[in-house]
N, C-alpha and C positions, 0 to 999 in steps of 0.2 A: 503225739502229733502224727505219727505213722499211721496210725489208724485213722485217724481221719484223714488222712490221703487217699489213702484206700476207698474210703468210702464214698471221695469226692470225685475220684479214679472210676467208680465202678458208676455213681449217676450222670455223668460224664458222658461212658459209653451206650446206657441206658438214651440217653436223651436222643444217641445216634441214630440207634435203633429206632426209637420214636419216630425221628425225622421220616426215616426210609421207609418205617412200615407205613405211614401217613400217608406217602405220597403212593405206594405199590397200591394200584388199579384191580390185580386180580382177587379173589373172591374166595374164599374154601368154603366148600361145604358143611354146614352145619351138622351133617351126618356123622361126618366122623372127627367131632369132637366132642368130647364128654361133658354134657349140660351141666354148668353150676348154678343152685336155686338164687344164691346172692348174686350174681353177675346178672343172672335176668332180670331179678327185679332192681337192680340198680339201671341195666340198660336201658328198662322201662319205663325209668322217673327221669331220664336226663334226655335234656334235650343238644342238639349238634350245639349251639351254640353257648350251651353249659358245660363240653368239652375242655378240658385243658391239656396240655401236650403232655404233660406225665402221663393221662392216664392211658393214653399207647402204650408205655414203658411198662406198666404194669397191669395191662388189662388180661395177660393170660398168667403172669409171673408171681411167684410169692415176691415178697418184700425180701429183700438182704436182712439176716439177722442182726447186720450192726444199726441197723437202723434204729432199735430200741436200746441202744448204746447208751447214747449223749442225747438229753431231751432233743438240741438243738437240731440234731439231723433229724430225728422224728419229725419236728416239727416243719422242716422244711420242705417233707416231702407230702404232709398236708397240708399245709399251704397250697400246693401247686397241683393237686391231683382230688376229684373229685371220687373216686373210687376207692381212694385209700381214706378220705374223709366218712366216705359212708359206711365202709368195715372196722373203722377205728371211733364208733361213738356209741355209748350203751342207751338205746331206744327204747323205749322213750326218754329225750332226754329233759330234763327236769329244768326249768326256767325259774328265776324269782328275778320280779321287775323291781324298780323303784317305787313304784307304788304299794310295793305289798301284795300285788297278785302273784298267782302261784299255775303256771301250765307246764303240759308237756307238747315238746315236738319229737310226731313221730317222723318216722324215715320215709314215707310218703312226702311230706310237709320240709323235708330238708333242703334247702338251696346251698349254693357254696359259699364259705365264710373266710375271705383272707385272713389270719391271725394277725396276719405282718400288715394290713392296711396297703395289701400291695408296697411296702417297702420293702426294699434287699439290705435293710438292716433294722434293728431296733436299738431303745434306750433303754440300758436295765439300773431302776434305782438300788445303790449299795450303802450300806451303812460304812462300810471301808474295804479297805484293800482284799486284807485276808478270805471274805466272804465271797472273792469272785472265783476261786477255786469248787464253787459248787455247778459252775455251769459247765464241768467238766467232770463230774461226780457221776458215775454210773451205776449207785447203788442208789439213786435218789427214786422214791416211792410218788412222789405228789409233787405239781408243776403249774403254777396259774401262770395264762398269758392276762394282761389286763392291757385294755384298753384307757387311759386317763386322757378324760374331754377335759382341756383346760380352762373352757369359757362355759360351757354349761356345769363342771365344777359334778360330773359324773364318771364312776366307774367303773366299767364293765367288766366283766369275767369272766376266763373260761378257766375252768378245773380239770387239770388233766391229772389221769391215775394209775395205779398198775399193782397189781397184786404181791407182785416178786420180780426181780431181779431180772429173770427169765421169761417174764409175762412180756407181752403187749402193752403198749403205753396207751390208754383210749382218754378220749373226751366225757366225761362225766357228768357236766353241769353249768348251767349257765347264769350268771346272777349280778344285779347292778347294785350299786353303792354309793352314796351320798360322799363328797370329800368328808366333809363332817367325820364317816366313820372310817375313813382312811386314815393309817398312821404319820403320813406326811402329809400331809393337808396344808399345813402352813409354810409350809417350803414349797408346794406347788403351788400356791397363790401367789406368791413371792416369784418363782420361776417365770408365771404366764406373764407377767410386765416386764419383766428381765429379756425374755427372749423375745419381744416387741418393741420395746421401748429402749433404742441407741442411750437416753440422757440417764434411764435406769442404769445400764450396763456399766458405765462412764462412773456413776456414785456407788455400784455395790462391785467393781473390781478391784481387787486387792493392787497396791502401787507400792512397791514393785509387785510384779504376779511372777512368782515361780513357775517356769517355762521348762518342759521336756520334750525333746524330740530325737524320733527313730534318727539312727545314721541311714545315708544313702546305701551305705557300704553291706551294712549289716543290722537287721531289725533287734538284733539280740545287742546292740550297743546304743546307748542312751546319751544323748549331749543335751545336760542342764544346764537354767542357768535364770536369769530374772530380765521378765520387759517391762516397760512402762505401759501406761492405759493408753496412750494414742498406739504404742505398734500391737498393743492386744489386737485393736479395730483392723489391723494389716494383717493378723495371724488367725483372727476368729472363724473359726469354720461356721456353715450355716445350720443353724439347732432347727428343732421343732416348733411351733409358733401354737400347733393348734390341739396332737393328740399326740402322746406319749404311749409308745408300745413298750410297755415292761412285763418281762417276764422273771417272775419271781420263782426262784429254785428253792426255796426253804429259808431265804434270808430272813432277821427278823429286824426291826428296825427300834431298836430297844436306844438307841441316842438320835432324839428328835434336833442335836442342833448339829447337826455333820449329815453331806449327801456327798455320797460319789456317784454323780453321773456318768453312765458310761454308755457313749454311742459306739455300735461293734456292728460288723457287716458278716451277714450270713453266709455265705458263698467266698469271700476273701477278707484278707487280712486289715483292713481299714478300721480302725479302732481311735476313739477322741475320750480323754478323757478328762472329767471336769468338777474338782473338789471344793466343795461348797461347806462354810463354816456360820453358823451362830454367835453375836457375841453375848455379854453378861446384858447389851440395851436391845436384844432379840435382832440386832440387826445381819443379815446375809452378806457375804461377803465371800464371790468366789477368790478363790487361794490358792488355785494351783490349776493349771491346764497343762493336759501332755496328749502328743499328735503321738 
């Protein structure tokens, strides 16, 4: 957790930087600083208003080494910076659509691509608890962010990768998917009515539902305990309705009747979590909620 202080410590003071140097009017001369062949041609494909305010922060600076730490910081600082996106993707990069076509986009052809759908947080599906200790795994080699459309029942994906340990985390590929060949597929059909439909919610929540939440005092203490289905509707936070941003760290999803949702915020500690079960008549039944 220190470390990640530090880290949020140091983009923090970056972003200050960014502010000041954005607004400073005067000019250096391009003589006496030492041409980078990437920086120009990146300068040369973006436009002012393809700008994002990280890339101030890092338009003359390496990257912080912890940044290829914890995917999660990786990933939030392409999210947010179009020049860290264009030196973190191996180009050509390789597409496969839904249909079976097969292209490449080169770095010419690259526009910016929020992972996060512009949210400051995502939902990552878990098979259970234990498995969420990999989103804090800093030897992890391979990282999909996926995009899950819950009404056109598509899902997208990016492949992120890295050699070693000590490499670079880059963008590798990009490829769409039918739910059909999704492992949960039948729990996200199940979800998209759930998270629309109040009268669903009412017949697939557990009565009582076992209830957890942080103390005021202290997030490291927990006060459990069980509510009824009308105060669930007084306690329920507001879910996804339309795309689910999960990013998978190497979970695998080998028990099709059990989902832990878990919504978690990138930049701070906001975290919902929401344990979803199968019964022997295939019916879903959330089971447990913890703020």
């Amino acid at each position: 957790m220190k470390g990640k202080r530090v880290f949020w410590t140091l983009i923090g003071c970056l972003l200050i930087v960014a502010c000041l140097h954005h607004n400073h009017d005067s000019k250096e001369s391009s003589d006496e600083q030492q041409a980078d062949p990437d920086e120009e041609l990146t300068d040369s494909i973006l436009s002012e208003a393809d700008t994002l305010l990280l890339d101030e922060a890092f338009k003359d600076e390496l990257l912080p080494d912890s940044v290829d730490q914890v995917f999660d910081d990786f990933l939030f600082l392409f999210d947010n910076s179009n020049r860290v996106q264009r030196r973190r993707i191996h180009f050509p990069l390789p597409v496969d659509e839904l249909n079976g076509n097969h292209y490449e986009i080169q770095q010419s052809e690259w526009s910016h691509r929020s992972m996060t759908l512009g949210q400051d947080f995502c939902t990552v599906l878990w098979n259970s608890r234990p498995q969420m200790s990999l989103a804090n795994d800093t030897a992890l080699l391979k990282a999909r962010v996926e995009h899950i459309y819950l009404h056109s029942r598509i899902v997208e994906t990016f492949e992120f990768e890295r050699d070693s340990v000590a490499a670079p985390w880059m963008l590798a590929a990009k490829r769409a998917v039918s739910f059909d060949d999704y492992p949960l597929h039948e729990f996200l059909d199940f979800y998209r009515t759930f998270a629309t439909d109040s009268t669903c919610q009412r017949r697939h929540v557990q009565n009582p539902l076992l209830f957890s939440i942080s103390s005021e005092d202290s997030e490291e203490d927990i006060v459990k305990g069980t509510i009824d289905v009308d105060q669930w509707f007084e306690f329920a936070p507001e879910i996804p309705q339309a795309v689910l941003v999960n990013i998978n760290y190497g979970q695998l999803y080998t028990n099709p009747n059990r989902v832990v949702l878990q919504m978690r915020g990138f930049s701070d500690s906001m975290q919902n979590l929401f344990v979803f079960q199968r019964d022997a008549l295939g019916r879903w039944r959330l089971t447990e909620f913890e703020n």
